[in-house]
VMD Tcl script that builds the backbone (N, CA, C; Angstrom):
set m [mol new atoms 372]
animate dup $m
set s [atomselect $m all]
$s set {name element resname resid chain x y z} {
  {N N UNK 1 A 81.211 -52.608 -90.200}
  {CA C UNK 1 A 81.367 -51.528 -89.239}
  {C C UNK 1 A 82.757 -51.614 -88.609}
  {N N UNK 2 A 83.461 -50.363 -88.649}
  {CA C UNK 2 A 84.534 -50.441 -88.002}
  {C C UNK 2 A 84.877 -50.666 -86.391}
  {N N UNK 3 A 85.827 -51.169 -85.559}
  {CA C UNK 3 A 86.096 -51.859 -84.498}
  {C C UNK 3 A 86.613 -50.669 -83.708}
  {N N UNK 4 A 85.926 -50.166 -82.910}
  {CA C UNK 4 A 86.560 -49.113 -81.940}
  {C C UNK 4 A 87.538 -49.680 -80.916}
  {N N UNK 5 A 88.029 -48.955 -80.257}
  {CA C UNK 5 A 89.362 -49.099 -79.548}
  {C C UNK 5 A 88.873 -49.540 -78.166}
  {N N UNK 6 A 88.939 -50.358 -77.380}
  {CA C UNK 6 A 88.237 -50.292 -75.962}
  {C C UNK 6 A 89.161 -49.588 -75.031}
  {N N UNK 7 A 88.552 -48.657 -73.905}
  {CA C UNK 7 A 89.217 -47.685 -73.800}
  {C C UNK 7 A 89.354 -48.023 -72.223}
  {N N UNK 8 A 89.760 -47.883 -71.574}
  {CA C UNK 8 A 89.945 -48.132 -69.643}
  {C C UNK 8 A 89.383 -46.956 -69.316}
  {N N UNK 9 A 88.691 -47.027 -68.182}
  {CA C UNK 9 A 88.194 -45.997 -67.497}
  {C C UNK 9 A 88.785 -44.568 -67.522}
  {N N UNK 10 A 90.547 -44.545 -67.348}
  {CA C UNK 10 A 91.570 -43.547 -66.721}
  {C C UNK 10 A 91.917 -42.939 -68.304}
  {N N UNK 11 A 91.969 -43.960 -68.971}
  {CA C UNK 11 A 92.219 -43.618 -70.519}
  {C C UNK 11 A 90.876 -42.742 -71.008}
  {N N UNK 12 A 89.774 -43.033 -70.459}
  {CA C UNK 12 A 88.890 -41.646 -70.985}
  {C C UNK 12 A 88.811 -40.684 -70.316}
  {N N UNK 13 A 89.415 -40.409 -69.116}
  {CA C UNK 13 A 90.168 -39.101 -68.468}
  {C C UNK 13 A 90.849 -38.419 -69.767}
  {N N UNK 14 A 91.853 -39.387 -70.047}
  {CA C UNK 14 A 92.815 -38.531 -71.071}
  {C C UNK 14 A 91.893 -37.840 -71.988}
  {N N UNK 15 A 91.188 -39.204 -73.092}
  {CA C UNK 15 A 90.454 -38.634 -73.925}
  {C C UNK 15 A 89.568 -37.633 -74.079}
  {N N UNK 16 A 89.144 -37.134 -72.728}
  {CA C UNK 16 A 88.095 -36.527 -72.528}
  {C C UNK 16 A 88.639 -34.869 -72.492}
  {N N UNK 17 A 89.453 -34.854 -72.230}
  {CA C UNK 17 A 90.752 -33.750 -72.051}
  {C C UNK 17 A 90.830 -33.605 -73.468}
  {N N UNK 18 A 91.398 -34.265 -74.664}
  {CA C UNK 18 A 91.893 -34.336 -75.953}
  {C C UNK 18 A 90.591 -34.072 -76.899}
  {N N UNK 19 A 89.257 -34.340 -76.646}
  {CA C UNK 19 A 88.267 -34.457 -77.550}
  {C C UNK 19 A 87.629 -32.856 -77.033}
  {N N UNK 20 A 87.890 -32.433 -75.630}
  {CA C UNK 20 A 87.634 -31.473 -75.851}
  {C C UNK 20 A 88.457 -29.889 -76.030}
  {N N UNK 21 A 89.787 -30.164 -76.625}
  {CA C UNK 21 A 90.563 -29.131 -77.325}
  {C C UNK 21 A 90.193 -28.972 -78.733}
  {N N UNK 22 A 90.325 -27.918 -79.414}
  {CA C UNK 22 A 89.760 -28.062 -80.751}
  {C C UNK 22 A 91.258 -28.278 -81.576}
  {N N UNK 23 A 92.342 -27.718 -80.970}
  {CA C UNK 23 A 93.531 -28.282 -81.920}
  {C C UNK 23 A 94.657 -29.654 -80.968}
  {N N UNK 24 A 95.634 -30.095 -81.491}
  {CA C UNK 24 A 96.241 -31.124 -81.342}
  {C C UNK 24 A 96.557 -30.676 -80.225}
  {N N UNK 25 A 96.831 -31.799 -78.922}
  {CA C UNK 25 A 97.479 -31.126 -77.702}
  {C C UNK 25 A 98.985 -31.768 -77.600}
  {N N UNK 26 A 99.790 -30.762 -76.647}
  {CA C UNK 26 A 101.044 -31.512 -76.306}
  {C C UNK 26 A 100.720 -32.502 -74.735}
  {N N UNK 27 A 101.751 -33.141 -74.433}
  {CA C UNK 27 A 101.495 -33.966 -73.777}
  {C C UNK 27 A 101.505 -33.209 -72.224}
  {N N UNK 28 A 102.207 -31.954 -72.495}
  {CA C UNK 28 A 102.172 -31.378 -71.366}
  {C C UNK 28 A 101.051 -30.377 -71.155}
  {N N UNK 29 A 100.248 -30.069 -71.796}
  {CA C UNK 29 A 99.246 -29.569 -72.018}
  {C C UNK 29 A 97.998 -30.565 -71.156}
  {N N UNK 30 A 97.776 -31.657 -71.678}
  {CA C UNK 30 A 97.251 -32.788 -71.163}
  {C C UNK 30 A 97.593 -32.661 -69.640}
  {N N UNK 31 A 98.535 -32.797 -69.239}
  {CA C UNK 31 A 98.952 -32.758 -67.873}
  {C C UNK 31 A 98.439 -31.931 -67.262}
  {N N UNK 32 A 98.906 -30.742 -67.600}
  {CA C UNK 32 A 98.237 -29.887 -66.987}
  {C C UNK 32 A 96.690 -29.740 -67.011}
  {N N UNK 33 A 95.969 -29.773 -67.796}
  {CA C UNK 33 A 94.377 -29.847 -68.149}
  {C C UNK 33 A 94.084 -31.105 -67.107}
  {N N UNK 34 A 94.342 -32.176 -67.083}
  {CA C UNK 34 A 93.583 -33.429 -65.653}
  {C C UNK 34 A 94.348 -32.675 -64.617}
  {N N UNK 35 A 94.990 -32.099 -64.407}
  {CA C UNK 35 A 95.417 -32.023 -62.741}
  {C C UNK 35 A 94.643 -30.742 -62.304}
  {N N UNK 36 A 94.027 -30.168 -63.298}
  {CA C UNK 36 A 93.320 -28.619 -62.807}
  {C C UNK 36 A 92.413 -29.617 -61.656}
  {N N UNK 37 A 91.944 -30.820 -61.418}
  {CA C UNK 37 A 90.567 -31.353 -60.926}
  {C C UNK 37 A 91.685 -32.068 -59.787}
  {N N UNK 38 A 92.999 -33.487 -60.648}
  {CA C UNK 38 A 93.268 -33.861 -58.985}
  {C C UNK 38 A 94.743 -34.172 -59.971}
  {N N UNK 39 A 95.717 -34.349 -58.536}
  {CA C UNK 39 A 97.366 -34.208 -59.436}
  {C C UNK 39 A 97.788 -35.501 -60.561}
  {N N UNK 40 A 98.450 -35.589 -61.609}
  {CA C UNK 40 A 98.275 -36.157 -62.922}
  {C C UNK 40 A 100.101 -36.237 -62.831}
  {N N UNK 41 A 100.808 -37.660 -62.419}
  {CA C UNK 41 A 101.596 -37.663 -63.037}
  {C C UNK 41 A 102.121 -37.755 -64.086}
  {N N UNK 42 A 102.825 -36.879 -64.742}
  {CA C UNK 42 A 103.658 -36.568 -66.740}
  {C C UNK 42 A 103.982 -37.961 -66.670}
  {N N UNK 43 A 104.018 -38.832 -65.851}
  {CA C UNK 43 A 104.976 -40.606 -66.781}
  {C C UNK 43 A 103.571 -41.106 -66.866}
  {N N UNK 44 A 102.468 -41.275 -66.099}
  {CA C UNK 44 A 101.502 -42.002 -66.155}
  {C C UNK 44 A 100.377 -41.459 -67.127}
  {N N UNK 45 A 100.383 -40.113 -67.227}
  {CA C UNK 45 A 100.187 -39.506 -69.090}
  {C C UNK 45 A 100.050 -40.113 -70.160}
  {N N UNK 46 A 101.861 -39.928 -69.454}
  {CA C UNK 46 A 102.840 -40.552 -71.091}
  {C C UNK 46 A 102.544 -41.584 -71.226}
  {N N UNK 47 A 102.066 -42.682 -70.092}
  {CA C UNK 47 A 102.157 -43.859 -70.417}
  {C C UNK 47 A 100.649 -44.347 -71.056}
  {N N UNK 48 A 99.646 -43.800 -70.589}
  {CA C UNK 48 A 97.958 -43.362 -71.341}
  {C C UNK 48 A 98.162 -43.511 -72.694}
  {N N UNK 49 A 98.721 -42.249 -72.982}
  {CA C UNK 49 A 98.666 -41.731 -73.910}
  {C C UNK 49 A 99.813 -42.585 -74.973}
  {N N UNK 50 A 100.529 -43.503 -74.840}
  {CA C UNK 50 A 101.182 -44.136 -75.581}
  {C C UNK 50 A 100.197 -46.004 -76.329}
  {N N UNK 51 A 99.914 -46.148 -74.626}
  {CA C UNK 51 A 98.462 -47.028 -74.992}
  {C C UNK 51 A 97.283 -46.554 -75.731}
  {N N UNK 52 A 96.812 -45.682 -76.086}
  {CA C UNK 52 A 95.761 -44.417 -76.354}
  {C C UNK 52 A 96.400 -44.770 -78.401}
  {N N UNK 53 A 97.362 -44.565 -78.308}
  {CA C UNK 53 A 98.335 -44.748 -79.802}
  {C C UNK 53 A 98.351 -45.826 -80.262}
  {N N UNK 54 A 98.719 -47.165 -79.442}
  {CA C UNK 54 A 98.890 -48.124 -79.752}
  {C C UNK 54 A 97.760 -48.819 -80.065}
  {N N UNK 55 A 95.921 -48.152 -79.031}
  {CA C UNK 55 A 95.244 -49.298 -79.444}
  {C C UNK 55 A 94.100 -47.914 -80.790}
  {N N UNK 56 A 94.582 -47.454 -81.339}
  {CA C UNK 56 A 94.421 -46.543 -82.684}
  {C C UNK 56 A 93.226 -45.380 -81.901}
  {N N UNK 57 A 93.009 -44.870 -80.756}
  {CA C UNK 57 A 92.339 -44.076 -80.202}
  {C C UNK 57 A 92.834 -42.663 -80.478}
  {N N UNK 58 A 94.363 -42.616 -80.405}
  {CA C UNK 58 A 94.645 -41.341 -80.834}
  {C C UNK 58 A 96.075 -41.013 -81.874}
  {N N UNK 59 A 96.133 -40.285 -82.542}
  {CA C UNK 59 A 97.170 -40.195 -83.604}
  {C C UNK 59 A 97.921 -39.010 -83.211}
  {N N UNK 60 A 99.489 -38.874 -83.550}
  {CA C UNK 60 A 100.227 -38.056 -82.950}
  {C C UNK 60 A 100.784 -37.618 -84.106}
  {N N UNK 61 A 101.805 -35.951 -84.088}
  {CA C UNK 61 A 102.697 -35.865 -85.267}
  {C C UNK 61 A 103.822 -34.932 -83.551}
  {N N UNK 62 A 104.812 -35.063 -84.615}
  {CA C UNK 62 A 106.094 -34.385 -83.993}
  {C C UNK 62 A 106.283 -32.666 -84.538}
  {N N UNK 63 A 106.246 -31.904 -83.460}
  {CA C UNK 63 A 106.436 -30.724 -83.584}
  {C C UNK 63 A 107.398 -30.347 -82.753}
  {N N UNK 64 A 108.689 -30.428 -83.342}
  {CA C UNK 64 A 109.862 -29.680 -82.662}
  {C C UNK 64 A 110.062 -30.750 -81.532}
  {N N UNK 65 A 109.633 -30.409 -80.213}
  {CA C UNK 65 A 110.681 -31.701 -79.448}
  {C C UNK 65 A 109.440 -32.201 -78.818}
  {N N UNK 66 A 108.342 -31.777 -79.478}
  {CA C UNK 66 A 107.245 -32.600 -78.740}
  {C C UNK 66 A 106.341 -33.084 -79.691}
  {N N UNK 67 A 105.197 -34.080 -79.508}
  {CA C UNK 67 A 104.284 -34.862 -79.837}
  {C C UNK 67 A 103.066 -33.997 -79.607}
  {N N UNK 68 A 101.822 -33.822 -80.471}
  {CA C UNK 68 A 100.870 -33.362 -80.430}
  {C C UNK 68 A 99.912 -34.385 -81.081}
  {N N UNK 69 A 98.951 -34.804 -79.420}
  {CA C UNK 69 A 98.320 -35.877 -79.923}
  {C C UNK 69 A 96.739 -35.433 -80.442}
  {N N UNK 70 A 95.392 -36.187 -80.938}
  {CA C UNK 70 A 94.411 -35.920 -81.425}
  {C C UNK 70 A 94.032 -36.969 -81.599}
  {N N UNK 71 A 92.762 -36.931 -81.333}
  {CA C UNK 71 A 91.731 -37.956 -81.400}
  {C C UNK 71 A 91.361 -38.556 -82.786}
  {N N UNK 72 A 91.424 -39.807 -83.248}
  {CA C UNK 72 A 90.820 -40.751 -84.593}
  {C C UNK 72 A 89.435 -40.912 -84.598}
  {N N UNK 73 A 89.003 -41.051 -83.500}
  {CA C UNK 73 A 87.491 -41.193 -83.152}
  {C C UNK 73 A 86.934 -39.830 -82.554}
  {N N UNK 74 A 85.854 -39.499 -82.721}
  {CA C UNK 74 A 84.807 -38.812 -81.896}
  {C C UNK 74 A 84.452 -39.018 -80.828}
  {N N UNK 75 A 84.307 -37.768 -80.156}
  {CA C UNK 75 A 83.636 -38.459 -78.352}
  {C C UNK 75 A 82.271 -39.459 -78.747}
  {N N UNK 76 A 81.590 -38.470 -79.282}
  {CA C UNK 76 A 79.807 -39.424 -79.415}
  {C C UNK 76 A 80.055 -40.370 -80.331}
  {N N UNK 77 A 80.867 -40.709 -81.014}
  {CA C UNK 77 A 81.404 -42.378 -81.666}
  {C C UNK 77 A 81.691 -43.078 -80.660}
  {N N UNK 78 A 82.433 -42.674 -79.173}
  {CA C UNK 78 A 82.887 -43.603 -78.876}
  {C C UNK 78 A 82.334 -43.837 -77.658}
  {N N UNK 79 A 80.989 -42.571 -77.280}
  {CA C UNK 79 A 79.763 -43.388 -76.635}
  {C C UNK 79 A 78.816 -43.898 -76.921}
  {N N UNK 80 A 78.287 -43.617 -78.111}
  {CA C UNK 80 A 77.578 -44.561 -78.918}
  {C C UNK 80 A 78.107 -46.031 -78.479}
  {N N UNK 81 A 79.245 -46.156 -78.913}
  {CA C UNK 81 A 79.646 -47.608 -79.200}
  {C C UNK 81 A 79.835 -48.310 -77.668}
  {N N UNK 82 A 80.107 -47.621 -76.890}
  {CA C UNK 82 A 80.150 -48.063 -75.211}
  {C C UNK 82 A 78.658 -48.112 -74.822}
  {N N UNK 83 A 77.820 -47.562 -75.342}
  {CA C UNK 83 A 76.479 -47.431 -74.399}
  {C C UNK 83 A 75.583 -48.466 -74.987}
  {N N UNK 84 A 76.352 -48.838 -76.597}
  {CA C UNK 84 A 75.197 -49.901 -77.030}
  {C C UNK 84 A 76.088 -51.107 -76.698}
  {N N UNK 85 A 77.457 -51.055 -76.335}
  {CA C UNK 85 A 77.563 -52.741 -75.695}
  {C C UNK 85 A 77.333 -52.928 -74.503}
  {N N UNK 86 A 77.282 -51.881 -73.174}
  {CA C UNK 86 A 76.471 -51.996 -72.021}
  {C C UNK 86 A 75.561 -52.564 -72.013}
  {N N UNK 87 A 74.570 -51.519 -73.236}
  {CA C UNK 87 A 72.982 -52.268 -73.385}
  {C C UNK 87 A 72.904 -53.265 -73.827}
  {N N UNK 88 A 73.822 -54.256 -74.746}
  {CA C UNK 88 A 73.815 -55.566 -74.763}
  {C C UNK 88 A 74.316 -56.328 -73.960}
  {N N UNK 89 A 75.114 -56.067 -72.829}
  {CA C UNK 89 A 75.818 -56.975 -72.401}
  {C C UNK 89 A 74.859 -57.288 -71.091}
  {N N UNK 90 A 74.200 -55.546 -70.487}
  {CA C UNK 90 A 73.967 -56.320 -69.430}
  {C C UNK 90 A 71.864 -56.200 -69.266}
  {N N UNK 91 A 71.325 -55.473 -70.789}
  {CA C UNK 91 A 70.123 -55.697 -70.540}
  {C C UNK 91 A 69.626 -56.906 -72.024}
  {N N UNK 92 A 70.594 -56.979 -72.606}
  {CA C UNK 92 A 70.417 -58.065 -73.524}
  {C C UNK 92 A 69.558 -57.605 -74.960}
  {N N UNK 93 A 70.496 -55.923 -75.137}
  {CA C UNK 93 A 70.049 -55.194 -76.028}
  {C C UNK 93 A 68.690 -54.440 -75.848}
  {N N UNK 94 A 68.014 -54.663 -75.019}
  {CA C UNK 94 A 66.895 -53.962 -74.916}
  {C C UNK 94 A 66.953 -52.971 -74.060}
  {N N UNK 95 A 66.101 -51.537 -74.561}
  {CA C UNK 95 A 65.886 -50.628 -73.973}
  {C C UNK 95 A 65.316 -50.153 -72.566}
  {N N UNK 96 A 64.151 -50.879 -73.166}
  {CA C UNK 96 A 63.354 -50.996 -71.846}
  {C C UNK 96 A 63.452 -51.073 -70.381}
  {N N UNK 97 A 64.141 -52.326 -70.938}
  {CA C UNK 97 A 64.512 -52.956 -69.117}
  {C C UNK 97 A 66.017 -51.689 -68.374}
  {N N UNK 98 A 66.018 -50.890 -69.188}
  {CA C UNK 98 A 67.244 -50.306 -68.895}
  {C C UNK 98 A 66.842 -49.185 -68.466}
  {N N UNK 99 A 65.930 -48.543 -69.153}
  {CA C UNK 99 A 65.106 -47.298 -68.958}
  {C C UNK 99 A 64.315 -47.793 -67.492}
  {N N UNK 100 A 63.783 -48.444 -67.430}
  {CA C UNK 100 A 62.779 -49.402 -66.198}
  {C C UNK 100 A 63.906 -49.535 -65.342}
  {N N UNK 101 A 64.678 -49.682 -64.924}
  {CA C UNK 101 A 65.545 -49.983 -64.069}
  {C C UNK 101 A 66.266 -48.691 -63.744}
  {N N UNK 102 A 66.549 -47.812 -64.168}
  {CA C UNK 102 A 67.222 -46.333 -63.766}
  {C C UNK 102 A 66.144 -45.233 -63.648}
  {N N UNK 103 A 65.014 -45.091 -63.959}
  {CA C UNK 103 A 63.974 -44.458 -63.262}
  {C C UNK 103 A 63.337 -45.231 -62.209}
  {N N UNK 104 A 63.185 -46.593 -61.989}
  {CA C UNK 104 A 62.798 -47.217 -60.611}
  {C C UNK 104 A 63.820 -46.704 -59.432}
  {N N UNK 105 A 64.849 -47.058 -60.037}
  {CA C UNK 105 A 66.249 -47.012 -58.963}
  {C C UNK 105 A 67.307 -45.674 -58.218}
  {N N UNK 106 A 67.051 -44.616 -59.609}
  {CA C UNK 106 A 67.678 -43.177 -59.315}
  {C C UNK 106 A 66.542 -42.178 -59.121}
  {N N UNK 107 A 67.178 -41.296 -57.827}
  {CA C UNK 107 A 66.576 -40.265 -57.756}
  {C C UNK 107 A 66.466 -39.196 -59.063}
  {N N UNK 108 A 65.393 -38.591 -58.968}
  {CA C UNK 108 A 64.850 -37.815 -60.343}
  {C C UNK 108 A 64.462 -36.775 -60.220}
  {N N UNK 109 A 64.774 -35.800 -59.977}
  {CA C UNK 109 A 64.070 -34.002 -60.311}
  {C C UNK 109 A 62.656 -34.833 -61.136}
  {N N UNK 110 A 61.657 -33.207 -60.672}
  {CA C UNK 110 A 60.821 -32.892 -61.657}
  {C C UNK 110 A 60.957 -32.240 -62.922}
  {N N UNK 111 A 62.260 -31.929 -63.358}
  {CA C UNK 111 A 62.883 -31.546 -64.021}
  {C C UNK 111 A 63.739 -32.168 -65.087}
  {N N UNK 112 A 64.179 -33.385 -64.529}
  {CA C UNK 112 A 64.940 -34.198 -65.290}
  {C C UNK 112 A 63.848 -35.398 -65.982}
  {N N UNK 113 A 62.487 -35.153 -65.131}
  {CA C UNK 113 A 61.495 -36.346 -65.220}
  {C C UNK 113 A 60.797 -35.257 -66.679}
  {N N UNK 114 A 60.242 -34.455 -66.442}
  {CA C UNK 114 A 60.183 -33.549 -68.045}
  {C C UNK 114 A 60.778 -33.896 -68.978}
  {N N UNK 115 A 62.145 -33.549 -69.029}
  {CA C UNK 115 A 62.935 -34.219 -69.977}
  {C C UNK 115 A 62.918 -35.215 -70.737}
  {N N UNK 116 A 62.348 -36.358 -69.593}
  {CA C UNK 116 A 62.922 -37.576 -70.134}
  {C C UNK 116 A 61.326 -37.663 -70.989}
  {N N UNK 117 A 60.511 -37.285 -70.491}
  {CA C UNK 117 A 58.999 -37.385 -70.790}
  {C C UNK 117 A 58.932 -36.777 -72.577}
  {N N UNK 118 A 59.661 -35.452 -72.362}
  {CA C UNK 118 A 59.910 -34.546 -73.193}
  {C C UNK 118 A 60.922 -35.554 -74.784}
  {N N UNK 119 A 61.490 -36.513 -74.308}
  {CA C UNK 119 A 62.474 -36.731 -75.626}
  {C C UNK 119 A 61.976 -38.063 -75.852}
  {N N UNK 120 A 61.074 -39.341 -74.528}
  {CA C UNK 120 A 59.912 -39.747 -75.320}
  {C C UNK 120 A 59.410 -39.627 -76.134}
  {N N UNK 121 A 58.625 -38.905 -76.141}
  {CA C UNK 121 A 57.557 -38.028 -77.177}
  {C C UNK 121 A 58.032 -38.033 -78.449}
  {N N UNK 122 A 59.520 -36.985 -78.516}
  {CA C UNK 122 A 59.862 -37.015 -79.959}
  {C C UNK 122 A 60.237 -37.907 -80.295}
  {N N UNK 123 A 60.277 -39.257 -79.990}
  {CA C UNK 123 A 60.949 -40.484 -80.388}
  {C C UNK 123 A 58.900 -41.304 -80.968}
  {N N UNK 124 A 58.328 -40.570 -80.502}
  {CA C UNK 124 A 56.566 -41.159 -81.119}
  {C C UNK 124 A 57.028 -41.028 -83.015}
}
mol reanalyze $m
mol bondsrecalc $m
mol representation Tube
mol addrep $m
């Protein structure tokens, strides 16, 4: 199985921006897209997004005087792979105790409690 990239919290800001454009973005594009929510300095971007390259998360080509970067991985590849080392690291791979512990602990709609009841089931 291949070795995903471990990603920093701020670095899936970026990504999250990039996985959801459907074509390559420029870097100023990026900028602008995180600051619609809170202000995004262009060096601390650049500087994401150069780590983002280096640890193989995202691949770039040169168009004219700018870089248009794109994702190597998939978003749901690369929560898959975060949500099952959580679940190993801190319930020791098991489900259960994880599921048991966030319906004891979080508030729940009757609505969200359906749901969860609801995708149970199809897992019978």
């Amino acid at each position: 199985m291949k070795t995903l990239p471990k990603i920093s919290e701020t670095e899936w800001e970026v990504m999250k921006v990039i996985w959801a454009a459907k074509n390559p973005l420029a870097a100023s594009d990026i900028v602008q897209r995180l600051s619609l929510h809170e202000p995004w300095h262009p060096k601390t971007v650049k500087t994401l997004l150069s780590r983002l390259v280096k640890k193989r998360a995202l691949a770039y080509q040169v168009q004219g005087r700018e870089y248009l970067y794109e994702p190597l991985e998939t978003e749901s590849t690369c929560i898959k792979a975060v949500s099952e080392s959580f679940l190993e690291r801190v319930f020791g791979g098991s489900i259960k105790p994880m599921l048991a512990h966030f319906v004891a602990n979080q508030k729940l709609t009757k609505e969200e409690i359906k749901e969860l009841k609801k995708l149970l089931e199809t897992k019978e």
